[in-house]
SERO-4910 file (N, C-alpha, C, O; in steps of 0.05 Angstrom, whole numbers):
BEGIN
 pado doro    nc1    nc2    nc3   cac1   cac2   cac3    cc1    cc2    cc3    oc1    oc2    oc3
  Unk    A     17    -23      0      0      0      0     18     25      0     40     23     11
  Unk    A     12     42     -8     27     71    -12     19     90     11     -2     94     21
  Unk    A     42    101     15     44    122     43     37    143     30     39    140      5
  Unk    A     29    165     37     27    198     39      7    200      5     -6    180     -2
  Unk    A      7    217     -6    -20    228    -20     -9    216    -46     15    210    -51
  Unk    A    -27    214    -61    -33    192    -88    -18    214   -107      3    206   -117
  Unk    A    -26    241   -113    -19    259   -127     -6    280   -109     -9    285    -84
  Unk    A      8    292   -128     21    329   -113     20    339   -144     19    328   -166
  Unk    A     20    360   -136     27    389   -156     42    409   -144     48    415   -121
  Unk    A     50    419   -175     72    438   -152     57    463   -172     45    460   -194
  Unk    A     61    487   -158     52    514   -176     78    532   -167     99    521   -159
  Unk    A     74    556   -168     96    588   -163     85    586   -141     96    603   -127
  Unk    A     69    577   -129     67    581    -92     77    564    -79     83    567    -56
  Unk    A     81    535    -97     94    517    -76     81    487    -81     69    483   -103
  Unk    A     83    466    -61     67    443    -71     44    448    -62     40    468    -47
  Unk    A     22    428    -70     -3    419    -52    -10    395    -70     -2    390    -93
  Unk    A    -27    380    -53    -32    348    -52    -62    352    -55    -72    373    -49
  Unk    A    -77    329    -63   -106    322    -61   -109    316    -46    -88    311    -34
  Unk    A   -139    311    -28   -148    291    -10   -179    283    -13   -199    296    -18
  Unk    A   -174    254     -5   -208    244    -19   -222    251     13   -212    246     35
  Unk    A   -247    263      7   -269    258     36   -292    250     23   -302    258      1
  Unk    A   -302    231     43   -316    219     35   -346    220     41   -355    211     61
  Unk    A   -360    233     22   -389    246     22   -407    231      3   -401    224    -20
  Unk    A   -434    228     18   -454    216    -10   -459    239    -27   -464    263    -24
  Unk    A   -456    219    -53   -467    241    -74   -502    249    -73   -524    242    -65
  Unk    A   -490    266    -86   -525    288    -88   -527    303   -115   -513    322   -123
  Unk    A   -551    290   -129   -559    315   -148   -554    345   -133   -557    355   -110
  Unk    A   -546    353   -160   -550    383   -153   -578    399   -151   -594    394   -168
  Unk    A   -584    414   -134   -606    430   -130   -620    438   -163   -606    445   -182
  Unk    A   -643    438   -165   -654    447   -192   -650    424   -216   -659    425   -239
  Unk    A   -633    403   -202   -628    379   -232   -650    376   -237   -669    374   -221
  Unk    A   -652    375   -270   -679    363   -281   -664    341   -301   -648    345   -319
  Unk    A   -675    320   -292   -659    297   -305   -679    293   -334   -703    301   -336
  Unk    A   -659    276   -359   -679    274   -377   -688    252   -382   -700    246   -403
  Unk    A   -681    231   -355   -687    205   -351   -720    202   -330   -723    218   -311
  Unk    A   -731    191   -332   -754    183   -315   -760    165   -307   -759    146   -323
  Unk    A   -770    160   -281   -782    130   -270   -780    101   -287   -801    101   -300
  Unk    A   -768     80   -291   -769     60   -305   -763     67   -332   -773     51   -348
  Unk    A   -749     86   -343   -730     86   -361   -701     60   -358   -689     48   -340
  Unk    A   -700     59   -383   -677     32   -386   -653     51   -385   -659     72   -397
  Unk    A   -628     52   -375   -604     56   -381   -589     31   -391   -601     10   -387
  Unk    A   -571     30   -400   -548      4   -403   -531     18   -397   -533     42   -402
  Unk    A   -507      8   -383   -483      8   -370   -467     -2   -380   -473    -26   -383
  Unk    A   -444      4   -391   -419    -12   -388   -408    -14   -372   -407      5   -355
  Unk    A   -395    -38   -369   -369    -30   -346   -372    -49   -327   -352    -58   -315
  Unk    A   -391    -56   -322   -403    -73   -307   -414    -71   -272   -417    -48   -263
  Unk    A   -420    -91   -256   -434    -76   -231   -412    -79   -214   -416    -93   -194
  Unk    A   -385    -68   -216   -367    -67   -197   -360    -43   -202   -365    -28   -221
  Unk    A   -340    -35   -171   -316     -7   -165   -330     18   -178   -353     24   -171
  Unk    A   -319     30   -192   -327     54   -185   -353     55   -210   -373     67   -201
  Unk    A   -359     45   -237   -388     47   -244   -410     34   -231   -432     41   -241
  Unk    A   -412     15   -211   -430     14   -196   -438     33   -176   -460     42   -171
  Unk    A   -412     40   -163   -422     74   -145   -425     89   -153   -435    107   -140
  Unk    A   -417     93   -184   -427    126   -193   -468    125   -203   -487    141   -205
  Unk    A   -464    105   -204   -494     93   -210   -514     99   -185   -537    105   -190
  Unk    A   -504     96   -158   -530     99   -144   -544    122   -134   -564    120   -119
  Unk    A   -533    146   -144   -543    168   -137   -571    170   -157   -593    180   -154
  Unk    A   -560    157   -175   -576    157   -200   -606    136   -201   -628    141   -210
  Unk    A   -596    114   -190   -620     90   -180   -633    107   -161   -656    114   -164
  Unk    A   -619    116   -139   -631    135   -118   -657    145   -127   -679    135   -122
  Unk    A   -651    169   -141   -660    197   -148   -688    181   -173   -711    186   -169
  Unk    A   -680    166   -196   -699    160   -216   -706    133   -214   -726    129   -227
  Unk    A   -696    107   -198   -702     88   -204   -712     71   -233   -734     61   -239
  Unk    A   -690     72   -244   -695     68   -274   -687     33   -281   -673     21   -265
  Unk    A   -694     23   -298   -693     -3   -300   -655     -4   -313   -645      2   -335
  Unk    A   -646    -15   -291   -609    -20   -298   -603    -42   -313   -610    -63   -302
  Unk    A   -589    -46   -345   -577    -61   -359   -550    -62   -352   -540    -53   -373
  Unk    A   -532    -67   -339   -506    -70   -338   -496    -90   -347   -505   -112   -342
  Unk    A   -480    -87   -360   -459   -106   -380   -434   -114   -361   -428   -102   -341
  Unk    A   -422   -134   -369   -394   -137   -348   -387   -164   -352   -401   -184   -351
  Unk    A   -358   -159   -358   -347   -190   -364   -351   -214   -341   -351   -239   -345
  Unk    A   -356   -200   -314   -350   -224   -298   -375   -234   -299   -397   -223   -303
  Unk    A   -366   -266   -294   -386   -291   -293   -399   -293   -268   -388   -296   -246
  Unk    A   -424   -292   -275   -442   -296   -242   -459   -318   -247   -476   -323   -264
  Unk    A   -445   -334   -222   -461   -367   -217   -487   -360   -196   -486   -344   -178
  Unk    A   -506   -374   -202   -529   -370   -185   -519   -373   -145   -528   -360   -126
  Unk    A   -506   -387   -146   -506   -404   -127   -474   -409   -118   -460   -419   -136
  Unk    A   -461   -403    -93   -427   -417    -84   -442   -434    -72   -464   -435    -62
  Unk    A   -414   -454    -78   -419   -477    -61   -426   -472    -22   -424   -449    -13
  Unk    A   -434   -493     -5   -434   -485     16   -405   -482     29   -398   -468     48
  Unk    A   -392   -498     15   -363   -494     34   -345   -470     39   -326   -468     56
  Unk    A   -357   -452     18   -344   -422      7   -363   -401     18   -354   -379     26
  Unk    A   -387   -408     19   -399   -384     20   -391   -371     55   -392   -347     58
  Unk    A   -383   -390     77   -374   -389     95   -355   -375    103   -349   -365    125
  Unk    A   -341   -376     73   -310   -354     71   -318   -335     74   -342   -333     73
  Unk    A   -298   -308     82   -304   -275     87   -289   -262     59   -296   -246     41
  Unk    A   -262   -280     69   -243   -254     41   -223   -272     38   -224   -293     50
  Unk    A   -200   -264     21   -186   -268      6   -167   -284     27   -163   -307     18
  Unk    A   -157   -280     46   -139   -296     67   -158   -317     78   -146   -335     90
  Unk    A   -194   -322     78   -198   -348     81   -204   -367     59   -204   -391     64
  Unk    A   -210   -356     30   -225   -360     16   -195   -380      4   -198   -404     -4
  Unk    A   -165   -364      5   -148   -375    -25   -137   -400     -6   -130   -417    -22
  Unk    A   -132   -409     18   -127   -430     32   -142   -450     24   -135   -470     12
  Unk    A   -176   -439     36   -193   -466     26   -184   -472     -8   -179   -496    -13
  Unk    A   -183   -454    -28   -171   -472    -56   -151   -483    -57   -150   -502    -73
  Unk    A   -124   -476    -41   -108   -492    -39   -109   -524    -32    -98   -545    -40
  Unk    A   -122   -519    -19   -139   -548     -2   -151   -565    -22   -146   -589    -25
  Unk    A   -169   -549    -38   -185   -562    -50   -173   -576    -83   -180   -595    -97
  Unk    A   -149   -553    -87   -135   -563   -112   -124   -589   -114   -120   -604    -96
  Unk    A   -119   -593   -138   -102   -616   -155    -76   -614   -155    -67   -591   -155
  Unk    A    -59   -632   -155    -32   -623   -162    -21   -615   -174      3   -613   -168
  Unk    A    -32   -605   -201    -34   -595   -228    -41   -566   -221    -28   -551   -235
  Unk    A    -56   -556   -207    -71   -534   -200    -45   -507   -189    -37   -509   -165
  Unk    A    -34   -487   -205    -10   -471   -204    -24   -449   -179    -48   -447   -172
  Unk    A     -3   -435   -171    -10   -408   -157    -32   -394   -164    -50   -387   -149
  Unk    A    -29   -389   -188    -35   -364   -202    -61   -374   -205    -79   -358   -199
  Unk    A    -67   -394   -212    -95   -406   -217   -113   -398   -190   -133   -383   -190
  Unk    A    -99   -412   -165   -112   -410   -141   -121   -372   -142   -142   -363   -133
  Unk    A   -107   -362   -150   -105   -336   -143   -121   -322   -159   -132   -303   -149
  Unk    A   -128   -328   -190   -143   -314   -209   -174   -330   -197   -193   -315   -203
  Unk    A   -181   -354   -184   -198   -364   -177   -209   -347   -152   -232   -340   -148
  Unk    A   -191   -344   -138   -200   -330   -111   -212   -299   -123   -235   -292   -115
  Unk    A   -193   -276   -146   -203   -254   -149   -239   -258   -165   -258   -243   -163
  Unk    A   -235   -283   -178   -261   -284   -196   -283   -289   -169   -303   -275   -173
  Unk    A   -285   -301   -150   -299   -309   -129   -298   -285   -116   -318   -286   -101
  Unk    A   -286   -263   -112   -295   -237    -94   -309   -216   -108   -323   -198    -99
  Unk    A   -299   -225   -142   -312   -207   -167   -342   -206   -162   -357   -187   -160
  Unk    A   -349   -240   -160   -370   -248   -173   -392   -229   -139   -414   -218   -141
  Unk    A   -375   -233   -114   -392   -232    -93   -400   -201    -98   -423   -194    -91
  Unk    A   -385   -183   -108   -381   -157   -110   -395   -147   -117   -406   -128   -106
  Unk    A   -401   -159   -144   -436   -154   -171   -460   -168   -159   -483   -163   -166
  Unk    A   -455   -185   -144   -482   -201   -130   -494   -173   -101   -515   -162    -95
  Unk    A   -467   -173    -91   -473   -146    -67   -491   -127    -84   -515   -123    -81
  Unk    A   -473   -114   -104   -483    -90   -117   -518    -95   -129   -538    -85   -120
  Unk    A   -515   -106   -142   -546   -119   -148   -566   -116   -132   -586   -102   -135
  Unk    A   -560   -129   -114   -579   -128    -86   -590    -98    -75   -612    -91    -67
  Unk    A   -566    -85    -78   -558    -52    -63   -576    -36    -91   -592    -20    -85
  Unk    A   -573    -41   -110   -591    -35   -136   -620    -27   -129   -634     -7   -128
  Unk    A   -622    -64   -123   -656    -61   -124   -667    -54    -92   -691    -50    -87
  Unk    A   -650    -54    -74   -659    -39    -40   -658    -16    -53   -676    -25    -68
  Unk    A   -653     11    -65   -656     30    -74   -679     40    -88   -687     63    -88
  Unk    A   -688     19    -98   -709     15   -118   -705     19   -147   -724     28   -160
  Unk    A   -683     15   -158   -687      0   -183   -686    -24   -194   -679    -45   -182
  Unk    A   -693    -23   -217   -698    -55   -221   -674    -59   -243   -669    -45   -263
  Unk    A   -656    -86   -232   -632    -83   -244   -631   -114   -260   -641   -135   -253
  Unk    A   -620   -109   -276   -610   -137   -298   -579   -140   -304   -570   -125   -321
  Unk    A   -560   -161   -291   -531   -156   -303   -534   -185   -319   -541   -208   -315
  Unk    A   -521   -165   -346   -508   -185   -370   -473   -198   -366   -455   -185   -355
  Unk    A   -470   -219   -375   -451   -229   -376   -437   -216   -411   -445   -229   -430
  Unk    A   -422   -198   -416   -414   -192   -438   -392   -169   -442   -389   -148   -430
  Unk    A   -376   -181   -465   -359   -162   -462   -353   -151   -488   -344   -160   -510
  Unk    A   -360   -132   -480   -365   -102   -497   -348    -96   -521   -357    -82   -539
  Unk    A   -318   -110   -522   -305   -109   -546   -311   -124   -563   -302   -120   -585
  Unk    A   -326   -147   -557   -340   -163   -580   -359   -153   -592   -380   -154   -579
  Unk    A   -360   -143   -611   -384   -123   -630   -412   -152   -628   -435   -149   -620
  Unk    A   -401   -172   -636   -421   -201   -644   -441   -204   -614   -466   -202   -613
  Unk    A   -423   -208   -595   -434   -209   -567   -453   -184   -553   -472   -186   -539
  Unk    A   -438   -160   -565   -452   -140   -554   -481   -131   -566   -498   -121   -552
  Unk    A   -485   -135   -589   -506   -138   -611   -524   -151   -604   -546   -140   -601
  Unk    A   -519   -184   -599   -532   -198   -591   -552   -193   -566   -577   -192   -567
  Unk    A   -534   -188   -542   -546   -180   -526   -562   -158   -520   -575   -156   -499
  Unk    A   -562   -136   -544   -578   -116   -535   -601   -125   -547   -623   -115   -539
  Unk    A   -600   -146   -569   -625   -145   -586   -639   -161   -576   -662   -157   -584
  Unk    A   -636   -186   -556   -644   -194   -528   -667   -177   -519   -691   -177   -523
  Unk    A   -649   -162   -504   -657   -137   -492   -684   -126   -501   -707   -131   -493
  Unk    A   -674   -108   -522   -704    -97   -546   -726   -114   -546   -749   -106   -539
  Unk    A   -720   -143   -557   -740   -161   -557   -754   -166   -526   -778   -168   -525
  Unk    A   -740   -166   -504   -763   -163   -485   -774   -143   -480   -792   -142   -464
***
């Protein structure tokens, strides 16, 4: 992890640094959005980090029906032995455990990030529709013109 401030600048007065505080967002006074009640948006990006949070001010305020797109794969269901896990120091042990001898580091490790991915867009989802919108995440990724087509015309058709 990194010590002291992410950015500096320097000007003819001298340095100064950023600092994040941390406030919920808020429409601005007088917004007149040109979105309304159960309007569809689609999302890229998917329902994680920072386009899922820039999103809820927005579910907040219009409650609009959410399309989010996003490469990561969401299984209905973890097994019971996992879902028990918290994070990443209980979660990559139990795969160690559970691996093959064939089964490399890195595997354990891209398995463990896809398993906190997947909990991340399942959280967010949830946090979606407690807000009151009504949310849909696609499995798709967006540089596939074939995939992304597909899925919107999905979409249209319902």
């Amino acid at each position: 992890m990194t010590a002291g401030p992410l950015e500096v600048g320097l000007s003819a007065k001298g340095r100064y640094t950023t600092e994040l505080v941390d406030r919920p967002a808020v429409l601005p006074t007088g917004f007149t959005s040109p979105l309304a009640e159960g309007d569809v948006v689609v999302v890229t990006g998917g329902a994680r980090g920072v386009t899922a949070e820039s999103l809820f001010p927005l579910a907040r305020a219009i409650k609009p029906k959410l399309l989010l797109l996003g490469r990561t794969p969401l299984p209905e269901r973890e097994p019971e032995w996992l879902a028990k896990l918290e994070n990443e120091n209980q979660i990559r042990p139990a795969l160690v455990a559970r691996a093959t001898k064939t089964t490399s580091p890195r595997e354990i490790g891209e398995e463990c990030k896809r398993i906190l991915s997947q909990r991340e867009v399942r959280r967010n989802l949830k946090r979606f529709a407690e807000v009151g919108a009504t949310v849909e995440y696609m499995q798709v990724d967006v540089q596939d013109g074939g995939a992304l087509t597909a899925a919107l015309a999905d979409v249209r058709n319902r």
